[in-house]
Structure formats: C-alpha cells, structure tokens
Legacy VTK file of the C-alpha trace (Angstrom):
# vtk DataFile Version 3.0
C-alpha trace
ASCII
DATASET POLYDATA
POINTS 551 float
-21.845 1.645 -17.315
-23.347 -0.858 -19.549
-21.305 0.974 -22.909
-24.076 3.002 -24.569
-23.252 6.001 -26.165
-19.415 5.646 -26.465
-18.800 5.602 -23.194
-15.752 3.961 -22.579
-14.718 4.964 -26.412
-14.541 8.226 -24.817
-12.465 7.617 -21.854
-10.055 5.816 -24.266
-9.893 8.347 -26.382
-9.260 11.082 -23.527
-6.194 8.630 -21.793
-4.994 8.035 -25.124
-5.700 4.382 -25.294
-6.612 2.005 -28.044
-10.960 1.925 -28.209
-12.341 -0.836 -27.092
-14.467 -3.410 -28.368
-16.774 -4.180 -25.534
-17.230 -4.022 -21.766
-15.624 -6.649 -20.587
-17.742 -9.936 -20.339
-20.336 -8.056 -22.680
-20.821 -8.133 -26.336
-21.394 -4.698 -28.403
-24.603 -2.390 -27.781
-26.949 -4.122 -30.640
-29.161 -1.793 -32.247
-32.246 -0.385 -29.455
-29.324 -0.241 -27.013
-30.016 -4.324 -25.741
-26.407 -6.108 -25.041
-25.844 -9.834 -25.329
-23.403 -11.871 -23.529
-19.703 -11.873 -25.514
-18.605 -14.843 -26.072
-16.163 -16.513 -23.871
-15.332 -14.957 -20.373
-12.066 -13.379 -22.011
-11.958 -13.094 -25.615
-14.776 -10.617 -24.834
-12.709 -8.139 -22.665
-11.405 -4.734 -23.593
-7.446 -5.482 -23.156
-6.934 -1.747 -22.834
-9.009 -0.865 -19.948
-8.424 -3.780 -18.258
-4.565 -3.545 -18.772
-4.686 0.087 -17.135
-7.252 -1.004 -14.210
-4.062 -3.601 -13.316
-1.620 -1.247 -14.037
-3.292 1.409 -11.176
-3.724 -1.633 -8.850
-0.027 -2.278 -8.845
1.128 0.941 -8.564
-1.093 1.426 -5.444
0.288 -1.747 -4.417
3.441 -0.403 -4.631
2.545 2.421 -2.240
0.929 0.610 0.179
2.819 -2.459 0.281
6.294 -1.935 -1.516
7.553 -2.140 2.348
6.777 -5.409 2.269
9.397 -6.569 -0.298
12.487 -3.692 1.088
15.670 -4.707 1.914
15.554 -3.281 5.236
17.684 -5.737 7.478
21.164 -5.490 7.695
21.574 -9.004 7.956
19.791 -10.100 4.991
16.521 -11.304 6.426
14.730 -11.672 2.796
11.633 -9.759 2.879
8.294 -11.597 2.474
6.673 -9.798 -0.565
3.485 -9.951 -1.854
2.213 -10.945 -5.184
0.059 -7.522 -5.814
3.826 -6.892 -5.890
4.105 -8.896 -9.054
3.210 -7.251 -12.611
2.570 -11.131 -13.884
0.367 -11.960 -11.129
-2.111 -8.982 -12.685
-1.666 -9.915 -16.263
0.492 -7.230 -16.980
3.606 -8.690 -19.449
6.694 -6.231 -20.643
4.725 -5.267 -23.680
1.349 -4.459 -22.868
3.238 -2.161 -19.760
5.301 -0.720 -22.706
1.864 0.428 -24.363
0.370 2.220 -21.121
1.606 5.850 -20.957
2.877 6.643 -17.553
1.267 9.849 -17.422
-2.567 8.115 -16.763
-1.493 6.479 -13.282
-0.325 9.575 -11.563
2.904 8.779 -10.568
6.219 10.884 -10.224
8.415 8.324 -11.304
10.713 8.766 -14.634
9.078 7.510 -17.371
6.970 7.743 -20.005
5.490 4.326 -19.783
4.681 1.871 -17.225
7.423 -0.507 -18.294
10.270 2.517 -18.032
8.555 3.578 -14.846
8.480 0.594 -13.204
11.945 -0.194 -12.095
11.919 3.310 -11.035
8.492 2.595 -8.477
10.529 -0.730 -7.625
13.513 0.920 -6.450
11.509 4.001 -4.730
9.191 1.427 -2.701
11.035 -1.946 -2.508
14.623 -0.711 -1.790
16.476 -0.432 1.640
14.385 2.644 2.285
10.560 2.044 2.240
7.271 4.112 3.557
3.920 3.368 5.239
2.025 6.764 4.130
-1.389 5.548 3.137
-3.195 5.305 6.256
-3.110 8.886 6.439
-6.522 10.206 6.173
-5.947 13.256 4.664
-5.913 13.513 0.825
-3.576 16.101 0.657
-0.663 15.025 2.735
-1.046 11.517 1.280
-0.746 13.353 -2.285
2.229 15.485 -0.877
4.116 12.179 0.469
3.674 10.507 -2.627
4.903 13.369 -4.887
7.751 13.618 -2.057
9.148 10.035 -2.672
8.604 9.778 -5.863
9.982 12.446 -6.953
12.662 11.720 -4.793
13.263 15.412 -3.409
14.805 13.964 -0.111
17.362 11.037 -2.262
19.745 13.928 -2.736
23.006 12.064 -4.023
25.688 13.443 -1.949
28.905 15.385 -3.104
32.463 14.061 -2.777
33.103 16.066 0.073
29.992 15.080 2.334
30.145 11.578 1.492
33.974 11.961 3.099
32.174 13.917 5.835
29.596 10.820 6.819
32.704 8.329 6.778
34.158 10.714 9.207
31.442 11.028 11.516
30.670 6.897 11.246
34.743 6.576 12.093
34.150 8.510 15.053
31.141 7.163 16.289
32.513 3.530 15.987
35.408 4.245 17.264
34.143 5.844 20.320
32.928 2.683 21.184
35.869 0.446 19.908
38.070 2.742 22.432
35.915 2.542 25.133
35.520 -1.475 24.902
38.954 -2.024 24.843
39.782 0.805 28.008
37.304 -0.236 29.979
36.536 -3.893 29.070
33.172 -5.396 30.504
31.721 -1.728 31.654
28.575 -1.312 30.734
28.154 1.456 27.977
25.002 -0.136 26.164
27.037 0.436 22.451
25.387 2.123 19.535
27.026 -0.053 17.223
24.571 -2.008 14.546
22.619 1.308 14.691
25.914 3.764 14.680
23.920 5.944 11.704
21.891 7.173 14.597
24.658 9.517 15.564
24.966 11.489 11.358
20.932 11.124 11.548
20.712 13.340 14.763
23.531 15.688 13.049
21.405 16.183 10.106
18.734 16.764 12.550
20.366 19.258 13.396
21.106 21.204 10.571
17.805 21.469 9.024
16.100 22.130 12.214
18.432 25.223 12.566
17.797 26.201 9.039
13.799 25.912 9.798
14.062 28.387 12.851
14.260 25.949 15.580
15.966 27.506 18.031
16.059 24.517 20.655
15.888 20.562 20.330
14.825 18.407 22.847
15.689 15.156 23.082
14.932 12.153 25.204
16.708 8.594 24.954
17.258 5.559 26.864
20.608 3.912 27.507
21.318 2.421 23.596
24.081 4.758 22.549
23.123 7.337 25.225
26.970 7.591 25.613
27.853 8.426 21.825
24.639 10.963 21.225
26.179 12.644 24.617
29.781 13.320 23.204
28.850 13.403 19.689
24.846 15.314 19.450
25.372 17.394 22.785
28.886 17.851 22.437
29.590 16.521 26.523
33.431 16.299 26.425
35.431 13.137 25.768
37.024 13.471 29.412
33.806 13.948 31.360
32.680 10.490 29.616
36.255 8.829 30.522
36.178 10.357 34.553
33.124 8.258 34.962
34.473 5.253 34.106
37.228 6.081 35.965
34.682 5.879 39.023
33.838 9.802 38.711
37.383 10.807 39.960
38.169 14.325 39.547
40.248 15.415 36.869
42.342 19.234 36.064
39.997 20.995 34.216
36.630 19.622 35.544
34.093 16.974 37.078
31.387 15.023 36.284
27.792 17.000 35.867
25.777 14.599 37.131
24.155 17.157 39.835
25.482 14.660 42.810
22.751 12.466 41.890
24.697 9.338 41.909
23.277 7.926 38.833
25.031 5.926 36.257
26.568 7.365 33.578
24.889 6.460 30.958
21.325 8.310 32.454
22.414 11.323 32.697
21.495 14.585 30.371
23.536 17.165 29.005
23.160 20.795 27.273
25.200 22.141 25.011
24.958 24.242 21.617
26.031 23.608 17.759
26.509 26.104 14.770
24.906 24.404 11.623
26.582 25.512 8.144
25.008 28.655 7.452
26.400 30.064 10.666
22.846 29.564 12.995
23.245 28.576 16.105
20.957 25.918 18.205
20.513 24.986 21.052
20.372 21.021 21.961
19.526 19.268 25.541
19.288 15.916 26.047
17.145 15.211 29.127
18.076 12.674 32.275
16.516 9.585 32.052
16.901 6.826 34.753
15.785 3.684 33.528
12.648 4.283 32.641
12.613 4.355 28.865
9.897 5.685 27.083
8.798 7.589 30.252
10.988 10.742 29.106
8.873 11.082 25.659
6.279 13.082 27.672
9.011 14.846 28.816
10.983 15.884 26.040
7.453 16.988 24.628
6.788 18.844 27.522
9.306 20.739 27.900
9.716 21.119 24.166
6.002 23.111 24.542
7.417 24.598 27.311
10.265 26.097 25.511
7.656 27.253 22.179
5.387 29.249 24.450
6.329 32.618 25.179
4.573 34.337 28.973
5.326 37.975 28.328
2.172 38.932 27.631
-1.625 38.726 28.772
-1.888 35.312 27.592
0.499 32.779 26.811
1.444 32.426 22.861
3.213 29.487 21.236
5.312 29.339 18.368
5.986 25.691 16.927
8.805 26.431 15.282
11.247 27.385 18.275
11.577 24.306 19.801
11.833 20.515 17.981
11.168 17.597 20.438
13.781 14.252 19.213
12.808 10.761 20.972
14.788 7.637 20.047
12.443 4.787 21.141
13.495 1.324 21.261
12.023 -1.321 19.242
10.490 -3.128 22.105
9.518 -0.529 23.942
7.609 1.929 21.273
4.846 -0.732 20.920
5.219 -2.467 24.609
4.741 0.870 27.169
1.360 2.180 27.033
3.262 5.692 28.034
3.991 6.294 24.319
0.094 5.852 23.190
-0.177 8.007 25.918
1.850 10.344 24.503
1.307 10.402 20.749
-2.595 10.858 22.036
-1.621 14.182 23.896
0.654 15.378 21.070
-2.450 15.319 18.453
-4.729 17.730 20.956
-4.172 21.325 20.453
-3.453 21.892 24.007
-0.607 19.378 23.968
0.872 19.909 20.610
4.318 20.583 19.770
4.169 21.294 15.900
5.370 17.548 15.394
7.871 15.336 17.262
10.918 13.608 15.218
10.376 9.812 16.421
13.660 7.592 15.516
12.982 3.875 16.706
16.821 2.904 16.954
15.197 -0.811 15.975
18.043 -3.617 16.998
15.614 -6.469 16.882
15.879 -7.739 19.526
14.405 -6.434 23.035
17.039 -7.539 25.802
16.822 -11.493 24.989
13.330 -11.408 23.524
12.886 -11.690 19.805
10.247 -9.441 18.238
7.535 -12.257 17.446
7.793 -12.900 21.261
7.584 -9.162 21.859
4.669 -7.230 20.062
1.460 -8.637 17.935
2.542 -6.775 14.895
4.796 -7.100 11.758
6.376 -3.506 12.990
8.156 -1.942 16.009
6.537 1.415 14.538
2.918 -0.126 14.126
2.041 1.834 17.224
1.961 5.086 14.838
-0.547 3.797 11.954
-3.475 5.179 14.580
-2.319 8.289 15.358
-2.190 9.021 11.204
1.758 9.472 11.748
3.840 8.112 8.218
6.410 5.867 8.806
9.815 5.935 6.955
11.644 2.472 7.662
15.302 2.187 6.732
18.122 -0.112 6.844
20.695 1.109 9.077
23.408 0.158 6.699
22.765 2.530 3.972
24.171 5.759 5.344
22.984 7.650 2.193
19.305 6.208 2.330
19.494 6.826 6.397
20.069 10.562 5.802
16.830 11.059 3.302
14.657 9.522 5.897
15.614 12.771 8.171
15.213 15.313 5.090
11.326 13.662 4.005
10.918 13.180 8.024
12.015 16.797 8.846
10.173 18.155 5.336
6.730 16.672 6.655
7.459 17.980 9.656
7.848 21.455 8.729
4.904 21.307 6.173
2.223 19.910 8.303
3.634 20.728 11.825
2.694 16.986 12.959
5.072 14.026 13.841
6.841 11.224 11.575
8.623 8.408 12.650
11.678 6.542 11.340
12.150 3.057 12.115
15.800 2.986 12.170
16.181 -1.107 11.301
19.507 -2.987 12.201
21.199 -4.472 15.062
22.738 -4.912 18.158
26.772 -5.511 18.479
26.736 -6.949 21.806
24.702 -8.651 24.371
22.397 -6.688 26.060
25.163 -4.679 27.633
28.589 -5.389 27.660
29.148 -8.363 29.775
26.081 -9.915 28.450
26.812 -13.429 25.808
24.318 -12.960 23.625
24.751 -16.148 21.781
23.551 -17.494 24.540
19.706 -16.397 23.784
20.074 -15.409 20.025
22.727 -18.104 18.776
21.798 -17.774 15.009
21.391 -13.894 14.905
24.879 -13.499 16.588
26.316 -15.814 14.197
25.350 -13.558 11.261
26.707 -10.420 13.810
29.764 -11.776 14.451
30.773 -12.266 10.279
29.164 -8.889 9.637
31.542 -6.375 8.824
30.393 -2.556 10.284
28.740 0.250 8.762
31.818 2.231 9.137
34.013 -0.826 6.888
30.955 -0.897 4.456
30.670 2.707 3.209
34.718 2.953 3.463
34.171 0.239 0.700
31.824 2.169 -0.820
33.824 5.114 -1.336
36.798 3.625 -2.407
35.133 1.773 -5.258
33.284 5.384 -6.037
37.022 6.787 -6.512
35.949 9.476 -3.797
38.480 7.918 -1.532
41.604 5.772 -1.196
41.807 2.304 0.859
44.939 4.466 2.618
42.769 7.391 2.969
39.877 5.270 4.820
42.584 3.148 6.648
44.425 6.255 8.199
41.312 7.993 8.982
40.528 5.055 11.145
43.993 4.849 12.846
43.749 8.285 13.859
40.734 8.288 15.054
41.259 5.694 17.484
44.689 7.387 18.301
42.882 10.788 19.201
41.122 8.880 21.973
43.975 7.232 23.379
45.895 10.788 23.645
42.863 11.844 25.251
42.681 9.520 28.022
46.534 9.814 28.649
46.313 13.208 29.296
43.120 12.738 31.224
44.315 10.515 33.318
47.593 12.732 33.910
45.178 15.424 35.588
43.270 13.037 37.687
43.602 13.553 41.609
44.617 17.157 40.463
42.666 19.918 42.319
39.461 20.911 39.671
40.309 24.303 38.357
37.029 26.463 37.056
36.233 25.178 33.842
32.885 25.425 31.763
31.790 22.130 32.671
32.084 22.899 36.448
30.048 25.848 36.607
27.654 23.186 34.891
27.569 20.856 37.657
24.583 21.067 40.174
25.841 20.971 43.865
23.719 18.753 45.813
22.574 21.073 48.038
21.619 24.235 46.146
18.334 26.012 47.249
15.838 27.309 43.935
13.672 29.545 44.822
10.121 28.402 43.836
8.282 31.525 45.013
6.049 33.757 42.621
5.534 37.521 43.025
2.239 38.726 44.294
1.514 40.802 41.691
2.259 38.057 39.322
-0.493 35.847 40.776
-2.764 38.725 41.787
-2.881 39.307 37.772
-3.370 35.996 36.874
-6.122 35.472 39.246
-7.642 38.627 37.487
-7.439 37.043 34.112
-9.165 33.848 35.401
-12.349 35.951 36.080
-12.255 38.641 33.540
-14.245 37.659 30.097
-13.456 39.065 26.660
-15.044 41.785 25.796
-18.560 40.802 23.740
-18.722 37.048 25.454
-21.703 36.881 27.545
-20.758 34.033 29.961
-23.720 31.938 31.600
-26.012 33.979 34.232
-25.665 31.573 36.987
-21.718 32.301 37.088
-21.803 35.977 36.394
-22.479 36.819 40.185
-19.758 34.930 40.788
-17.579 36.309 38.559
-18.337 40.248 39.252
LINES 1 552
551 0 1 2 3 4 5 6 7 8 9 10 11 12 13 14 15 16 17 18 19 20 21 22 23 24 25 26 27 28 29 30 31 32 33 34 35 36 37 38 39 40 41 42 43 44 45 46 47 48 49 50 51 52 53 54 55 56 57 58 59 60 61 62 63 64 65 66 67 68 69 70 71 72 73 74 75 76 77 78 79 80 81 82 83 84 85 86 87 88 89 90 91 92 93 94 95 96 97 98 99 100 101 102 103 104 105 106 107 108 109 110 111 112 113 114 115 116 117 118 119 120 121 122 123 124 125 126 127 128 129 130 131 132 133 134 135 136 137 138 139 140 141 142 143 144 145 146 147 148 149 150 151 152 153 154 155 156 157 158 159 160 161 162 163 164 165 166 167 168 169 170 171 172 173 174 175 176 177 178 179 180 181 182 183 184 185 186 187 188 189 190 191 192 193 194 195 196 197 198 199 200 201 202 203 204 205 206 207 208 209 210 211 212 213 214 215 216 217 218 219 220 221 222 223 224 225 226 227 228 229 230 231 232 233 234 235 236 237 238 239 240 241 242 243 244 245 246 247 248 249 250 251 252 253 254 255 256 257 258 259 260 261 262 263 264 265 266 267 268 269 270 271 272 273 274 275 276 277 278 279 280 281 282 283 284 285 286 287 288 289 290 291 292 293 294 295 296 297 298 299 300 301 302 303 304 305 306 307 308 309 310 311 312 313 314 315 316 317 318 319 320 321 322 323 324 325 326 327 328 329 330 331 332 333 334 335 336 337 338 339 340 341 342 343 344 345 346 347 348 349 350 351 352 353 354 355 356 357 358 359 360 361 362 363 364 365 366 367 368 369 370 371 372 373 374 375 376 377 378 379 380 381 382 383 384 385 386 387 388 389 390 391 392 393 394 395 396 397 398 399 400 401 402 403 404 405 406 407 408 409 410 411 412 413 414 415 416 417 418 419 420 421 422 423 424 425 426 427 428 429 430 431 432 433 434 435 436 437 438 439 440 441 442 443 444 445 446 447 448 449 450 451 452 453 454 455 456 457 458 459 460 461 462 463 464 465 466 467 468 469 470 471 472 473 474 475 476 477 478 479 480 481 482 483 484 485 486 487 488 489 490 491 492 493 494 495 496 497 498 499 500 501 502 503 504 505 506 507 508 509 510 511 512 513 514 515 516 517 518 519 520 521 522 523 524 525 526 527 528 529 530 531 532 533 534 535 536 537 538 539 540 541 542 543 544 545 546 547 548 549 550
C-alpha cells in the first residue's frame, strides 16, 4: 500500500485513469524503496484516485440515501437531503466527473461518464419514487435491486392507450367517493381519496400476479378505502355498497352479504374473481376485518398458506406461487402494533412462509389526529421492515406512472426471491378522520395545503392533455359520466328497494345466521394421520428411548 512496485500505476492503468504521481500525502518511492513525506497535505495527492474514491462514495450515497432528498409528499414537504448527496461537498466539480468513465463505479445508469450519469442516478434515487435496498444482507439481491432500478426495467413509460386507461380507473375511484359524499353526506365511508392510486396499484397487482401463476390473492385492509377496494379490487356491486347506506334495506335483485353479522359496512369482506389481459383468471378475497387493523395481516397470511398447500397426499406440499397474500397497513399502525413484527417474524420461518407478502402502507400522514413525530421514533412509517431484510419502495401518491413501477419492481422481487417488499404508498388524507370529523381542527396547516390541492384524478387529466394523449373535453366528459353512471345506479336501486329479493348471485353469497357447518372429520382420515405421526421414514433411526413407544 505504501506505492512500491507500480502499484497504483497499475490499477490506473487497468481503470483507464491518468497514473499517478504519489500516494496521497506521500512523496515518490526514492531509490531502496524509503518514501518521504510530499510536500503539502494536497499538492501531494493523486487527483485521479482520489477523484474516483469520491466518485464511488457518492454513488453509494445515492443508493443508500437518495431517499432522503425524493420528492415523495404530495404536498410539497421539501425533503431534508444530505450533503454525501452533494458532488461539491466531495470535491468532485463538472470536469473532473467528465474525466471518470462511468463504467469503473458499477452503475446501470446511461452514461459513459460520471457527469452524463449523474443526472440519470439523481433522477433514479432522488425523484418522487425512491428505495431503501441496502440493508439487505444478501449480496446478490442487493446487486439484483440495484441493476433493477437502475436500469429502470420496472419505469416502463406507458402507451397512449393505458395512460387513458389509469385516468379512467382514477375517475372512477374518485368519483366513487365524490358520489357517495354528496348521497349520503356525513356517513362514515373512511374515503380513499389523497391515496386514490391505491385502487390502479391493487389492479396491477392483479395482473402480474395472474401472469406469475397466482391463482388466489388474499388481501387484508382496514377501513381507509375499504369501500372503493370492495367495488373496485373485489368487484362487490355498486348496489350492495348503496343498500347499506340505505340502512341494509333489501333491494330486487339482492341483499347485503354481511352473513347477519351486523357489522358496519365498511368491515366486511368480499370474494369475487377478475380475468387479467391474457385471458387468466384469479381469484381475489378480501377478508372481514372489524376494527382491529393490523390484526388481519396474520390472517391474510394464513390463509394465503392455507390456500398454497395442497392435502391430497401423504404429507402436505406447498406451492408459493398459488396464492399471493396483499396487506394495506396504515402508516400509524405498521410501526405502532406489535402484531405486524409479529407477523413479518413468522413470515421469514419456513414453517410460516408464504413465498413473500405484497405490503402497501396506504401512508396519509397522519394517524387519526396524531402527527407522525408524535406517533413512531423513526423517520419512516415502513422502518418496521429494515429488520426483517424486506426493501422498501416509497412513492408519492401523486405520480400515477411512478406508483405503478413500485408494483412491477415490488411484484418482480417478489417472484425472484419468493420473500416480501413493501411500498410506502406516501400522500394524504381528504377528510377528517372519517367523514364528520373537522380536521382543521387538529391539523390546521396540513388541511390548509389539502383544501388548495387539486386531486390526483385533476393532476394526471392535466398531464395528459399537455402530452396530446387527451383533450380537456375528453377528460371533462369522462368525469361527467362517471359521476352520472352512479347516480343512474342509485335511481334504479332505490326503485327496487322494499321489492321482494329475487335469487341473484349475491344472495346465494349471503351467510344466513343460523347455518350449521359440519366440523366433523372421518375416522379413517384421523386414524391415518395418527399413523403418520408414529411411522418414521424409512433409514431414520429415531432415539431408543422413544422407539418402544413408537412400535
């Protein structure tokens, strides 16, 4: 290390870099290999090597702190930064970076120096998408993240037609809710709006989960836009949603399925099925959860294991990729109820594991009236996940396009490693609480920005326009109708209601109260499993003291 024999000549000469004079803060190997001080602390150093040392330390800054300076809240919080962040603050100016070749740092970025590759690394790490992949342990999948952003593999700029597809789906999720607050004003609904991408995330979901083999999802929710993933994810009818807050009343054509529990309406689960594009189909249930929030993650996983594990045979085999288990956390809940340590803990032992769970914190900042420094020790609602070796994808729930690669790289890892990733959906919360909540009573200056914030439906209608995909008419009508195809709804719902129920698909659904299940097992069936409890493999020789036993 101390320069003899051309040492760092040679690694110059095999990066491609100008030789150096010395090691830095030494003079030239004198003649019997003694070194003297160089003179001066820095008109002694090799600029080259010590250029390319900075150079590596901000792109690994980059990678493991580039979240720090994203654009990841809707309502323009600035982020904090860092200086590591800085090329200045490591000596690096726009012309020495223009004479280090990209190539020597290892990154996927375009271009073929640091100065054309940096804007790229800027806008992979620092944009309204950003990732916490480093504390990963494992070499490999930290390599195969990295190459995965930034490459950009999951960025895939969407065509004319999709992009009008995601304005549809946003116009219908908003309006949902727009409908529903002006129908039923002050009814509790717990909106989805601030975090409305949630709904085109899950559809996505969707899609590439059928097109990986899944044959069932599982998902598990609270109340936050339980309403919209209901009508819109499990495809529970518009009038079944309407009857309820109609006070459950029966209507021509069906009744509520809420198994004459008597719970509110926005607790209760639903099954149904979608067809993805190729033609599969899959199956998607979205459990019953009464008020007790991050309780139904062990749940979901549960019964997602449940549904990957096949009983036909001697011994019980599971298949990860049948079933995919979907949990939407909520900010303050993820890091606040030990039940989701709990829970990521099982889902990392092999007797537990589901192949990887999709985690979606539907982050609104703000936990009932408490704000986030008040509400968890950490600078993330997804913190939680750093011990459990999970990455974390954080997003700004205002950037449909950036929303929808967070589910591709989630879903990719997922698929690759068969282990969980998170998404830390970031953005807000349209009204109080619930519905007859005044916010501005708790959070005045957050609900000032709110109210002057125009949606994520208005905001990518904007978009489009301006991208000539489509028209300010086009986006305007789509709207109108929208709305008007709930209000046609409800009028003829509310024509049927008091109407004797005729059979319909959603009645054969609903649970009467008092239907007996028959819990009882076949004799044989136990008499065989009781034989495979005390029959070894053949070649194990199990411990003498428990052989009498056995036989």
């Amino acid at each position: 290390l101390q320069g003899e024999h051309g040492f760092y000549e040679n690694i110059s000469a095999n990066m491609g870099l100008a030789a150096p004079s010395a090691l830095p803060g030494m003079a030239p190997v004198a003649a019997g290999g003694a070194t003297q001080p160089a003179p001066g602390s820095a008109a002694g150093a090799a600029p080259s090597l010590h250029h390319v040392a900075a150079a590596m330390a901000l792109t690994r800054a980059l990678r493991t702190h580039g979240h720090l300076a994203a654009h990841l809240d809707p309502l323009g919080t600035p982020p904090v930064g860092d200086p590591a962040l800085e090329p200045a603050s490591l000596g690096l100016s726009p012309e020495v970076m223009a004479t280090i070749p990209a190539d020597v740092l290892r990154i996927a970025v375009p271009g073929a120096t640091l100065a054309d590759a940096y804007p790229h690394l800027v806008e992979t790490y620092c944009g309204t998408i950003a990732y916490e992949v480093e504390h990963i342990a494992s070499h490999e999948k930290r390599v195969w993240l990295r190459q995965q952003i930034e490459g950009g593999t999951h960025r895939i700029p969407l065509g004319s037609d999709d992009r009008r597809a995601l304005l549809t789906r946003l116009t219908q999720t908003e309006g949902m809710e727009q409908f529903l607050h002006k129908a039923y004003l002050g009814a509790k609904r717990f909106s989805i709006e601030g975090l409305d991408m949630m709904i085109p995330m899950l559809d996505l979901t969707l899609e590439l989960a059928a097109e990986a083999g899944v044959r069932d999802v599982v998902l598990g929710m609270a109340h936050r836009g339980r309403l919209n993933a209901l009508a819109h994810t499990v495809g529970r009818p518009y009038e079944a949603i309407f009857a309820e807050f109609e006070g459950g009343k029966h209507l021509e054509g069906g009744m509520t399925p809420d198994g004459g529990t008597g719970d509110v309406k926005y607790h209760h689960g639903a099954e149904g099925a979608t067809v993805s594009k190729s033609g599969k189909t899959i199956n998607v249930s979205l459990q019953s959860n009464p008020s007790h929030l991050e309780f139904i993650g062990a749940v979901v996983d549960g019964q997602a294991r449940a549904r990957q594990t096949s009983r036909k045979g001697a011994s019980a085999h599971v298949d990860h990729s049948l079933a995919l288990p979907v949990i939407i956390h909520g900010d303050s809940a993820f890091p606040g109820q030990g039940v989701v340590a709990e829970t990521l803990n099982l889902g990392a032992l092999r007797g537990y594991a589901t192949g990887g769970t999709l985690h979606l914190i539907a982050n609104n900042q703000v936990g009932f009236t408490t704000n986030p420094g008040d509400a968890r020790s950490t600078r993330y609602a997804s913190d939680l996940a750093k011990g459990f070796d999970i990455p974390i994808i954080h997003v700004n729930a205002d950037d449909p396009e950036a929303c929808l690669a967070a589910v591709r790289l989630a879903m990719a890892y997922r698929t690759k490693w068969q282990e969980d990733a998170v998404i830390d959906l970031v953005g807000y919360r349209r009204h109080g609480h619930n519905e007859g909540d005044e916010p501005s009573y708790t959070q005045p200056r957050m609900y000032a920005l709110i109210k002057e914030h125009a949606p994520v439906r208005q905001r990518y209608g904007e978009f489009l326009i301006n991208a000539g995909v489509m028209t300010t008419v086009d986006v305007e009508q789509l709207r109108q109708s929208t709305y008007q195809h709930f209000v046609d709804i409800q009028t003829a719902f509310k024509a049927g209601i008091g109407k004797q129920p005729s059979v319909a698909a959603e009645q054969a659904e609903a649970v009467p109260v008092d239907r007996d299940v028959e819990t009882a097992v076949a004799v044989e069936t136990l008499t065989a499993l009781n034989e495979q409890l005390i029959t070894w493999p053949q070649g194990f020789s199990p411990h003498p003291k428990l052989v009498k036993q056995l036989e």
